[in-house]
mmCIF file of the N, C-alpha and C atoms, coordinates in Angstrom:
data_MODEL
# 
_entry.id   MODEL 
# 
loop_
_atom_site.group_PDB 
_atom_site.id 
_atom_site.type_symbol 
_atom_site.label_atom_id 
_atom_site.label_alt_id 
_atom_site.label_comp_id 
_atom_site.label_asym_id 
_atom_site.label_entity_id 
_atom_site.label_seq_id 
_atom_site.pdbx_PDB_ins_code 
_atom_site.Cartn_x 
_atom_site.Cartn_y 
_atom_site.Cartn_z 
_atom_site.occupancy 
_atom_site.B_iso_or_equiv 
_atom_site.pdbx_formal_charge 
_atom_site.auth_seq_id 
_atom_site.auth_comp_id 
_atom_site.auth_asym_id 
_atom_site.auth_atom_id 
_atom_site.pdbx_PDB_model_num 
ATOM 1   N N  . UNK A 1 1  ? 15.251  -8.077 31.099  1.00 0.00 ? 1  UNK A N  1 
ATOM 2   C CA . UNK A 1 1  ? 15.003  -7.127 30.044  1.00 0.00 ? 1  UNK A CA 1 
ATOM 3   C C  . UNK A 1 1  ? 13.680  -6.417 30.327  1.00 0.00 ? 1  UNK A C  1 
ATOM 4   N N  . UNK A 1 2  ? 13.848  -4.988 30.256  1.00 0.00 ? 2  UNK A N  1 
ATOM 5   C CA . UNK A 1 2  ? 12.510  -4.677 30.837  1.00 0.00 ? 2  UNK A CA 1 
ATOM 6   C C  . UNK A 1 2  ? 11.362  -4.425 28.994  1.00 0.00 ? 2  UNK A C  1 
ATOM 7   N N  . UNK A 1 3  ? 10.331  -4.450 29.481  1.00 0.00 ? 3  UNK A N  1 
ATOM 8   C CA . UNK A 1 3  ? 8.920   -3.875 28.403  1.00 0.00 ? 3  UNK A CA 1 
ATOM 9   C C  . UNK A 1 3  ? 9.835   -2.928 27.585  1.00 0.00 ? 3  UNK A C  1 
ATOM 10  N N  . UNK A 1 4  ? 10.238  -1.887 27.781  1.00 0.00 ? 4  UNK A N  1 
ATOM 11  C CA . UNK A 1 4  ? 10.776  -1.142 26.931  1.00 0.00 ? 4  UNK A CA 1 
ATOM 12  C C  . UNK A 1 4  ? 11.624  -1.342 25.448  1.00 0.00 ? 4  UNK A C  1 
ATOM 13  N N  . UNK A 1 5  ? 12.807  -1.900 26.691  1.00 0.00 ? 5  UNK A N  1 
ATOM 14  C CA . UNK A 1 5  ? 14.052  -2.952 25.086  1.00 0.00 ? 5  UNK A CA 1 
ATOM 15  C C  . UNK A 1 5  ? 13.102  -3.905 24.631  1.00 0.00 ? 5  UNK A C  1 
ATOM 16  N N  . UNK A 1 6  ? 11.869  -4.587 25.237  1.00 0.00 ? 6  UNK A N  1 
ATOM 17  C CA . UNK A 1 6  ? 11.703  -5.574 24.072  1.00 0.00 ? 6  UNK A CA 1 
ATOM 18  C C  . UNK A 1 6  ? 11.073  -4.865 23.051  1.00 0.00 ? 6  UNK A C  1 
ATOM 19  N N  . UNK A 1 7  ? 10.221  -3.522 23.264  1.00 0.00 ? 7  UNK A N  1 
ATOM 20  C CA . UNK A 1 7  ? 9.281   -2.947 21.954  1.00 0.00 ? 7  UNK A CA 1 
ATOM 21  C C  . UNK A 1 7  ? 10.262  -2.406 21.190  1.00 0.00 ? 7  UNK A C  1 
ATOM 22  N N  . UNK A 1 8  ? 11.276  -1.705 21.240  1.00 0.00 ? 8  UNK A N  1 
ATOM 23  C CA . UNK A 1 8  ? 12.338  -1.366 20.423  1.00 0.00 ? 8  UNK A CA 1 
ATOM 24  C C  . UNK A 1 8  ? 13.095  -2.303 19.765  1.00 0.00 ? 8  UNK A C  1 
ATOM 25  N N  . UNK A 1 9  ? 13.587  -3.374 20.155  1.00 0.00 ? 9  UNK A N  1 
ATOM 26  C CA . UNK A 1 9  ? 13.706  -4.400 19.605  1.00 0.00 ? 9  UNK A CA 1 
ATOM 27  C C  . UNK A 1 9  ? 12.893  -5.399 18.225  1.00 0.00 ? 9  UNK A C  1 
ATOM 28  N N  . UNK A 1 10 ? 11.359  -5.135 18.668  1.00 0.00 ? 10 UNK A N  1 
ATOM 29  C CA . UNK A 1 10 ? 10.797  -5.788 17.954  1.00 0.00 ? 10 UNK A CA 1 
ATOM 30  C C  . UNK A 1 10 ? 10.605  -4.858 16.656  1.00 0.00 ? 10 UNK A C  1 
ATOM 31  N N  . UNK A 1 11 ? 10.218  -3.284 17.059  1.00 0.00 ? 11 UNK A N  1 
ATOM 32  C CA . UNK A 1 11 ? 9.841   -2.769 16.124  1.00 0.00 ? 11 UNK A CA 1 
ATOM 33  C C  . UNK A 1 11 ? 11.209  -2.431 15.135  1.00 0.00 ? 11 UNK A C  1 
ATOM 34  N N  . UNK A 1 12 ? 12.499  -2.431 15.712  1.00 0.00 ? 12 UNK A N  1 
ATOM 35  C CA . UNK A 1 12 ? 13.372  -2.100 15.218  1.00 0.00 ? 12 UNK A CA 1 
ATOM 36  C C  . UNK A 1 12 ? 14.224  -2.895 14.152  1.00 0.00 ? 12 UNK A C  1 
ATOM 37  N N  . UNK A 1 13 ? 13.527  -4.629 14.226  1.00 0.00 ? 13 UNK A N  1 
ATOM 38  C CA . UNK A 1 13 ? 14.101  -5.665 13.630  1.00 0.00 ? 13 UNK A CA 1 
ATOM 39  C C  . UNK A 1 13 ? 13.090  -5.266 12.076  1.00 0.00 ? 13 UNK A C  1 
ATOM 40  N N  . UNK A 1 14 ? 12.195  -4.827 12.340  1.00 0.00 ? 14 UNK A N  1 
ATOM 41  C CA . UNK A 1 14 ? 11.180  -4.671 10.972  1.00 0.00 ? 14 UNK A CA 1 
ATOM 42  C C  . UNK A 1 14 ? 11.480  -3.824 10.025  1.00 0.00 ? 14 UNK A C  1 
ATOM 43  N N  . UNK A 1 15 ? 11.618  -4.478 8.727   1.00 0.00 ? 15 UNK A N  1 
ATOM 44  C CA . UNK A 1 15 ? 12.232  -4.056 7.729   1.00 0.00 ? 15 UNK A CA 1 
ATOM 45  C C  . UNK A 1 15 ? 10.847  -2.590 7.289   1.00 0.00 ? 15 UNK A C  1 
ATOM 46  N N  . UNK A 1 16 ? 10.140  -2.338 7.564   1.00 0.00 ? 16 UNK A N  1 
ATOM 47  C CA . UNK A 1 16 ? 9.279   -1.365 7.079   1.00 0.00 ? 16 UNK A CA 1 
ATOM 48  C C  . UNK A 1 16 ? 8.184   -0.698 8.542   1.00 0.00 ? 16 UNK A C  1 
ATOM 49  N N  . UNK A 1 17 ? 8.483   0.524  7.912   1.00 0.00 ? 17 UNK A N  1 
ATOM 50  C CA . UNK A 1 17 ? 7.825   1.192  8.995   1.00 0.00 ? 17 UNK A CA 1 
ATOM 51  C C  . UNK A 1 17 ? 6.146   1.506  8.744   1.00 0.00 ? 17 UNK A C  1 
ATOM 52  N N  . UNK A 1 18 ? 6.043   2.528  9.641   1.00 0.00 ? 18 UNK A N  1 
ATOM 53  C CA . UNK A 1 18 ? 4.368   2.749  9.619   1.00 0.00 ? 18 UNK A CA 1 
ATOM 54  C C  . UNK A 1 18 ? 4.653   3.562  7.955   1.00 0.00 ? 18 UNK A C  1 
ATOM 55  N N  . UNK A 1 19 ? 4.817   4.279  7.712   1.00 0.00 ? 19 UNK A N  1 
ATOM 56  C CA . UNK A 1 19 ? 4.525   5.379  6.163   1.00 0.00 ? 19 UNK A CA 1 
ATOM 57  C C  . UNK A 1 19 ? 4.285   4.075  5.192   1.00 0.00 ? 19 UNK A C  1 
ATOM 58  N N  . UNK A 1 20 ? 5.149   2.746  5.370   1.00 0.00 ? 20 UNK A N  1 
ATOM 59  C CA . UNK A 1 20 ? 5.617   2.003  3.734   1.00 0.00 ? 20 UNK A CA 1 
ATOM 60  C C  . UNK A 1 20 ? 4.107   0.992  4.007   1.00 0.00 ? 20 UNK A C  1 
ATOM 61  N N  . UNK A 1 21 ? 3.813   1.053  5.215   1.00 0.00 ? 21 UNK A N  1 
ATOM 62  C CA . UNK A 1 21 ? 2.423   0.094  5.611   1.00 0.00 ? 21 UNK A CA 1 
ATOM 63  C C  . UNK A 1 21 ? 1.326   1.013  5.198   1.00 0.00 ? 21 UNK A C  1 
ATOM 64  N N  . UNK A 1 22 ? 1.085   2.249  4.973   1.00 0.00 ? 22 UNK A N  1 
ATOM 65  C CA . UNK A 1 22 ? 0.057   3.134  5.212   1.00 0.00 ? 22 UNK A CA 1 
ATOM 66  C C  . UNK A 1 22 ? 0.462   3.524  3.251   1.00 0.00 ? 22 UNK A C  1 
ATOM 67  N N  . UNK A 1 23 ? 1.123   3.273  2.999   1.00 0.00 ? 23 UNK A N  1 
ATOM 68  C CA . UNK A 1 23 ? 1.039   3.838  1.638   1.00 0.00 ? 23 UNK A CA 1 
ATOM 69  C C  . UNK A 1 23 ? 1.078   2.139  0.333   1.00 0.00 ? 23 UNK A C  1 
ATOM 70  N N  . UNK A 1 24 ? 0.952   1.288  1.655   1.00 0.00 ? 24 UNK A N  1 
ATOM 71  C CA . UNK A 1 24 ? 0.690   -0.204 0.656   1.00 0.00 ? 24 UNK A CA 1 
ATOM 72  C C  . UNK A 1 24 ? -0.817  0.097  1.045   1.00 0.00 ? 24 UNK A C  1 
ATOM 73  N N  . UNK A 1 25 ? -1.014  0.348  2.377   1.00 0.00 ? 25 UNK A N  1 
ATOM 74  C CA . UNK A 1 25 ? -2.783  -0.217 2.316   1.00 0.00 ? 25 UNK A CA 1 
ATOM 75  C C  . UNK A 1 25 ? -3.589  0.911  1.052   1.00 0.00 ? 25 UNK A C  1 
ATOM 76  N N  . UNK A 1 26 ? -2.633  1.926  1.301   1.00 0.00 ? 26 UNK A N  1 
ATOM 77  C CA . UNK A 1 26 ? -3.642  3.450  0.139   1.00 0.00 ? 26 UNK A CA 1 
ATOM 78  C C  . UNK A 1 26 ? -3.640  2.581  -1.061  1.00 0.00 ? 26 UNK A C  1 
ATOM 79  N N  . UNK A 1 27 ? -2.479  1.757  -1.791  1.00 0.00 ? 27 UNK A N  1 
ATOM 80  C CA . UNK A 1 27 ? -2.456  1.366  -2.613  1.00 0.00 ? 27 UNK A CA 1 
ATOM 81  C C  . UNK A 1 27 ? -3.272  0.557  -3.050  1.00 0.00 ? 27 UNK A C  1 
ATOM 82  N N  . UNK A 1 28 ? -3.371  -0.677 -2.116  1.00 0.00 ? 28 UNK A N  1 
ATOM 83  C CA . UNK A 1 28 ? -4.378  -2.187 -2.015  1.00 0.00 ? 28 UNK A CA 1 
ATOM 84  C C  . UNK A 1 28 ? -5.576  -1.115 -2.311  1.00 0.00 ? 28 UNK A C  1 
ATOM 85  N N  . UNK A 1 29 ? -6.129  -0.202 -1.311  1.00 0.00 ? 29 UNK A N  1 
ATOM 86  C CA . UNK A 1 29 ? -7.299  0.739  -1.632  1.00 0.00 ? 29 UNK A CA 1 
ATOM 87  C C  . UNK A 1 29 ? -7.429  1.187  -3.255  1.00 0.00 ? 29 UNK A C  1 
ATOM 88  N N  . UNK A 1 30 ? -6.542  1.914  -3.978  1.00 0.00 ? 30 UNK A N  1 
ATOM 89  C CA . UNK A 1 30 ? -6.733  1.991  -4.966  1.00 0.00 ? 30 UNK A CA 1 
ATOM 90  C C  . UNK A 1 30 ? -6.854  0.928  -6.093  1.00 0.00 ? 30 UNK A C  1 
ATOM 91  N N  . UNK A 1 31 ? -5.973  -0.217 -5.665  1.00 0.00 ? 31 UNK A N  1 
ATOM 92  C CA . UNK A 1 31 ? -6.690  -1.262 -6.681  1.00 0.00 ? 31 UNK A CA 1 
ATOM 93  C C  . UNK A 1 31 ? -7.220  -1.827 -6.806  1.00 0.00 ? 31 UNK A C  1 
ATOM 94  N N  . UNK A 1 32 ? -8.447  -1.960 -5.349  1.00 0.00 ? 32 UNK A N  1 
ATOM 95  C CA . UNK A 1 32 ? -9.716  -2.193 -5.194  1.00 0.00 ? 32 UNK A CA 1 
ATOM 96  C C  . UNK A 1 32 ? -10.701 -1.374 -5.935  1.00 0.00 ? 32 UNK A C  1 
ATOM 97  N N  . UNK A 1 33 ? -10.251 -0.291 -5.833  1.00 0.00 ? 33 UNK A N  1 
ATOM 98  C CA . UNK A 1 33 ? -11.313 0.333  -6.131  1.00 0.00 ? 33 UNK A CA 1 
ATOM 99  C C  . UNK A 1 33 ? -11.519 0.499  -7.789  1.00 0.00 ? 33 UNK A C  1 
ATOM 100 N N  . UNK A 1 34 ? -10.410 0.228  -8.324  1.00 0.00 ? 34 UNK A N  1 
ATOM 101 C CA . UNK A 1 34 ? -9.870  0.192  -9.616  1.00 0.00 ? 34 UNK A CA 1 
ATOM 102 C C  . UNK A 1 34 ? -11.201 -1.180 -9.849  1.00 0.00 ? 34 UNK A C  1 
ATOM 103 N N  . UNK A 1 35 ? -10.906 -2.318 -9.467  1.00 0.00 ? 35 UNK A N  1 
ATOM 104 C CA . UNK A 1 35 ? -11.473 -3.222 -10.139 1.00 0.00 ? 35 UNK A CA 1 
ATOM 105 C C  . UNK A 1 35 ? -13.029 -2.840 -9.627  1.00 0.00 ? 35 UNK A C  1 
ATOM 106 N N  . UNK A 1 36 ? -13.241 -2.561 -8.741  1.00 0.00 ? 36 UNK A N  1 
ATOM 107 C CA . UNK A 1 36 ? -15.070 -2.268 -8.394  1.00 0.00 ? 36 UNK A CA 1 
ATOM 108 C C  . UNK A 1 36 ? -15.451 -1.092 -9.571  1.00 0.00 ? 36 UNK A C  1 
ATOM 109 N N  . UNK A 1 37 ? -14.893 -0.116 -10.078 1.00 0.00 ? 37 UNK A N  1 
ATOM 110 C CA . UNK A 1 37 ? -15.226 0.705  -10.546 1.00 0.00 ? 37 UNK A CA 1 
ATOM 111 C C  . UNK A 1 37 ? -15.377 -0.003 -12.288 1.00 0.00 ? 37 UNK A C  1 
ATOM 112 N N  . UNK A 1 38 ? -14.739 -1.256 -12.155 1.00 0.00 ? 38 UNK A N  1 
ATOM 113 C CA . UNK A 1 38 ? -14.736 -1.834 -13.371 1.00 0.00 ? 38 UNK A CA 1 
ATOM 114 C C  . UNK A 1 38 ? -15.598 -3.007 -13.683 1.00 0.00 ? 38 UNK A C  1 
ATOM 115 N N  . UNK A 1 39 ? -16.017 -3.408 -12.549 1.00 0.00 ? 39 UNK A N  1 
ATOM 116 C CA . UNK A 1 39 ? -17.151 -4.156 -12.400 1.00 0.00 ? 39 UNK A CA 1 
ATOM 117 C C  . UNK A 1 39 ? -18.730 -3.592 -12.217 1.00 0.00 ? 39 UNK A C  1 
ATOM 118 N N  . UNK A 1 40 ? -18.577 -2.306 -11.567 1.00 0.00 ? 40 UNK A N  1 
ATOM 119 C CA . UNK A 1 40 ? -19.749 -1.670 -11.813 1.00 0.00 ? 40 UNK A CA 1 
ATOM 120 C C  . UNK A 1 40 ? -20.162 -0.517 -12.948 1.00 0.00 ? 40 UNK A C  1 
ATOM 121 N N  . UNK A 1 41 ? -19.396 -0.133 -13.923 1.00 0.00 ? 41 UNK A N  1 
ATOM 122 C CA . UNK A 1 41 ? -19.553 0.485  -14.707 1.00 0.00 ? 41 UNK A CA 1 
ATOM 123 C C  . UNK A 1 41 ? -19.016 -0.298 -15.810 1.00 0.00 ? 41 UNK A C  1 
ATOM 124 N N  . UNK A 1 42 ? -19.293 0.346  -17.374 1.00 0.00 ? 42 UNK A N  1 
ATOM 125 C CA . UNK A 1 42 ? -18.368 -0.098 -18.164 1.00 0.00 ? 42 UNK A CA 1 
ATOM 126 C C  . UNK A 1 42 ? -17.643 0.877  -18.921 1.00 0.00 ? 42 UNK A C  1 
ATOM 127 N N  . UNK A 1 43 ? -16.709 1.687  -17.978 1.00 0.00 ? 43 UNK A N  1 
ATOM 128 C CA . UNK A 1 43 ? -15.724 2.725  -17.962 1.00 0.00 ? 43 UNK A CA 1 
ATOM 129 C C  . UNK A 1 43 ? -14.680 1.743  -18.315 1.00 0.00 ? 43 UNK A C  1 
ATOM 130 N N  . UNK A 1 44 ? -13.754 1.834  -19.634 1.00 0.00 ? 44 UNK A N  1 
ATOM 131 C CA . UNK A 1 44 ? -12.871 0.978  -19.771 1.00 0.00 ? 44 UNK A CA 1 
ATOM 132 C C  . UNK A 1 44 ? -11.459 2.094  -20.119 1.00 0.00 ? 44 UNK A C  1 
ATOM 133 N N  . UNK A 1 45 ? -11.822 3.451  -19.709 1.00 0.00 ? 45 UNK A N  1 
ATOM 134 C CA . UNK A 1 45 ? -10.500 4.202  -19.651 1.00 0.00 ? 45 UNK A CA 1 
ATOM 135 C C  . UNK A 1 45 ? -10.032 4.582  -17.861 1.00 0.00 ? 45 UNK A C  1 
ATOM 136 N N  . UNK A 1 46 ? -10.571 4.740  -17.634 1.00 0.00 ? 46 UNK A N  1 
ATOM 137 C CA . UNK A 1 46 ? -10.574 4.943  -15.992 1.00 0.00 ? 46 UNK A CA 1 
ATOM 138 C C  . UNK A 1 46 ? -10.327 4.228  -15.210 1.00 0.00 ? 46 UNK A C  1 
ATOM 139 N N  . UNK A 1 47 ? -11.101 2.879  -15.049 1.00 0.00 ? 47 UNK A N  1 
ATOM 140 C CA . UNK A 1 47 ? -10.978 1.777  -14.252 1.00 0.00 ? 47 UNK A CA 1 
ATOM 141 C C  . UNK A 1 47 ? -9.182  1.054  -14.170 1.00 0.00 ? 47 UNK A C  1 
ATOM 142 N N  . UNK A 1 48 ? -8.840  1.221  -15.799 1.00 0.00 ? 48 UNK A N  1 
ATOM 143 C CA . UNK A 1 48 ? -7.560  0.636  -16.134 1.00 0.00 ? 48 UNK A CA 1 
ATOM 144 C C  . UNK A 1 48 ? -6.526  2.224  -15.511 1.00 0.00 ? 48 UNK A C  1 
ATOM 145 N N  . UNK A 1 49 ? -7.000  2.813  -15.622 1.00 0.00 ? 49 UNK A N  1 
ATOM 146 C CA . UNK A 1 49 ? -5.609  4.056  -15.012 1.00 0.00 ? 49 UNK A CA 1 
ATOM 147 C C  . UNK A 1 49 ? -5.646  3.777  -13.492 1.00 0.00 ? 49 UNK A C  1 
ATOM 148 N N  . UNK A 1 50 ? -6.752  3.627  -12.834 1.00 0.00 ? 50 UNK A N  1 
ATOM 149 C CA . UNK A 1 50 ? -6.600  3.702  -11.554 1.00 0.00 ? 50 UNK A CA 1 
ATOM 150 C C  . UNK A 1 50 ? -5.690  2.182  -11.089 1.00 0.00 ? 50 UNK A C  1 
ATOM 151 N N  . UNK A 1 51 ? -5.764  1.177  -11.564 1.00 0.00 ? 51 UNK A N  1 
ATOM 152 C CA . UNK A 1 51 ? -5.017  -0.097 -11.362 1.00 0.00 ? 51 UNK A CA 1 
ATOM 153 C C  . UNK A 1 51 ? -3.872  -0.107 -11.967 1.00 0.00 ? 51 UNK A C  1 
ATOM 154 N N  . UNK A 1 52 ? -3.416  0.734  -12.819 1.00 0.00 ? 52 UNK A N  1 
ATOM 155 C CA . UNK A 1 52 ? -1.871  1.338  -13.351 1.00 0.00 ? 52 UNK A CA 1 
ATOM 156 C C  . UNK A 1 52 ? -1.129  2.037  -12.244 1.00 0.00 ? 52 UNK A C  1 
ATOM 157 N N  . UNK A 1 53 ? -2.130  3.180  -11.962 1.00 0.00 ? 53 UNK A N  1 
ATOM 158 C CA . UNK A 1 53 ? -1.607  4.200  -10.873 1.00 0.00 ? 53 UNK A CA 1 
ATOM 159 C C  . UNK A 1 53 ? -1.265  3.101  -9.602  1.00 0.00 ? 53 UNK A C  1 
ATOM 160 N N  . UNK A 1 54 ? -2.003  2.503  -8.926  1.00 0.00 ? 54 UNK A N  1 
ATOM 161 C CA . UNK A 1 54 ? -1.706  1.455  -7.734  1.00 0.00 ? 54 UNK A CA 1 
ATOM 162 C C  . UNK A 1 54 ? -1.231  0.916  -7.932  1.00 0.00 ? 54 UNK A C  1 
ATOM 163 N N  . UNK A 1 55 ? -1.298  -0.290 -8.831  1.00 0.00 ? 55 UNK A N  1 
ATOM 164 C CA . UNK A 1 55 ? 0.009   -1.211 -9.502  1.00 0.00 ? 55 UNK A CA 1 
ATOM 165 C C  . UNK A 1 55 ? 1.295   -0.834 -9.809  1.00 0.00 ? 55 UNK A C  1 
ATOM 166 N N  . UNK A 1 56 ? 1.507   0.159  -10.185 1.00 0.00 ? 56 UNK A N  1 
ATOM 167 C CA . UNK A 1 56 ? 2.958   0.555  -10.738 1.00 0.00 ? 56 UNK A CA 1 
ATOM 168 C C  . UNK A 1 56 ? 3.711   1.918  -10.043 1.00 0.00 ? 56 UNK A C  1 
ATOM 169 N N  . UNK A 1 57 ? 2.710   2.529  -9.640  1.00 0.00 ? 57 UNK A N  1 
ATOM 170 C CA . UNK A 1 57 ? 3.336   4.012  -8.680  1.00 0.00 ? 57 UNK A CA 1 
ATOM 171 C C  . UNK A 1 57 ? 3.036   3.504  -7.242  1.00 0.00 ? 57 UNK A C  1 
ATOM 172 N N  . UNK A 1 58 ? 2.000   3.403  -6.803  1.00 0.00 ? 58 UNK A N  1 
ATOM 173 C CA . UNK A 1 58 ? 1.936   3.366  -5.104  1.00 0.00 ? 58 UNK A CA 1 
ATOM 174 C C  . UNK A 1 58 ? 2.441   2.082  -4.423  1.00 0.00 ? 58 UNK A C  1 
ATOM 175 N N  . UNK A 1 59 ? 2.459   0.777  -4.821  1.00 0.00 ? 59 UNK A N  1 
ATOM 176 C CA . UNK A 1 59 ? 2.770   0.040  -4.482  1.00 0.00 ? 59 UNK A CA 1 
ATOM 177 C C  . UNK A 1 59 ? 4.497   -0.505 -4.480  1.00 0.00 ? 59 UNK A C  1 
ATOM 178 N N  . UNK A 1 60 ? 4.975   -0.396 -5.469  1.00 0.00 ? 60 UNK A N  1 
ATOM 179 C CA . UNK A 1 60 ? 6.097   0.271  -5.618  1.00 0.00 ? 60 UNK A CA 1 
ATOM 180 C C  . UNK A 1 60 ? 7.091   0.947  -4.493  1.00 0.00 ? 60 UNK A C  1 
ATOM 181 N N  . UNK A 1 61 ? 6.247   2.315  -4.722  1.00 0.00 ? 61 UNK A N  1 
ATOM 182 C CA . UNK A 1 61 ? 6.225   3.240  -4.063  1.00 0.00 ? 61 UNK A CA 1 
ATOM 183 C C  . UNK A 1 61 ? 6.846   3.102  -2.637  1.00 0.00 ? 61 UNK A C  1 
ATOM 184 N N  . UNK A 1 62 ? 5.756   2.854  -2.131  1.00 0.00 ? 62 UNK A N  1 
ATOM 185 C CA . UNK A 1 62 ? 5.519   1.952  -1.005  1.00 0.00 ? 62 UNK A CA 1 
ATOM 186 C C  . UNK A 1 62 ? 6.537   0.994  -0.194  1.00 0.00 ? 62 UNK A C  1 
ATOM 187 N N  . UNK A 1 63 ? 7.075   0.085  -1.181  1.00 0.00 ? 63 UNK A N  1 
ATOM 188 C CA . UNK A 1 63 ? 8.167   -0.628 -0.774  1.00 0.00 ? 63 UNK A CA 1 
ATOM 189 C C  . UNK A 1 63 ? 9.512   -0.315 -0.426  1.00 0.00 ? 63 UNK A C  1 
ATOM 190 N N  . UNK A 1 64 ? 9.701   1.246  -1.700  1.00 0.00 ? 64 UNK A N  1 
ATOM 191 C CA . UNK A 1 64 ? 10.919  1.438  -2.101  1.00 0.00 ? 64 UNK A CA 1 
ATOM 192 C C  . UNK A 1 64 ? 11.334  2.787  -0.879  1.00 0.00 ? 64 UNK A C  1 
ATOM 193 N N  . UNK A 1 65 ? 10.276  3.076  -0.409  1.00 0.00 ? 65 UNK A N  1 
ATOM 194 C CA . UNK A 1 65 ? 10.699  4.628  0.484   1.00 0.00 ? 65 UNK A CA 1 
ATOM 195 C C  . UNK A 1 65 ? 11.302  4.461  1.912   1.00 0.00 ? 65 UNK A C  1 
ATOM 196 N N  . UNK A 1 66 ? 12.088  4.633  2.659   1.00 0.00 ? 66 UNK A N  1 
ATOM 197 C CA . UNK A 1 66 ? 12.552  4.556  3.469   1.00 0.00 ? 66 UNK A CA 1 
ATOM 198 C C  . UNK A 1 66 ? 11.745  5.354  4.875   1.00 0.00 ? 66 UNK A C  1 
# 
């Protein structure tokens, strides 16, 4: 089997591609930043939208897109 079939192989057995990896990490990013913004301020309308928005739209998101 040469180098070739095995990288197609491997990448091809994986249930998620580069976009659903790159739009979980944006996500993980936003709900980091969600809780830092809530630990360093005491913004208690903002901090909670941004960990809504990541929690429930991007992550989601993320999983569900092909």
């Amino acid at each position: 089997m040469s180098p070739k079939d095995n990288k197609s192989g491997i990448f091809h057995s994986w249930p998620f591609g580069r976009k659903n990896y790159l739009l979980f990490l944006i996500g993980v990013m936003t709900i980091v930043s969600g809780y830092v913004l809530m630990y360093l301020t005491a913004d208690i309308v903002w901090a909670p939208v941004i960990l809504i928005i990541g929690y429930c739209f991007i992550i989601p998101i993320s999983i569900m897109i092909k």
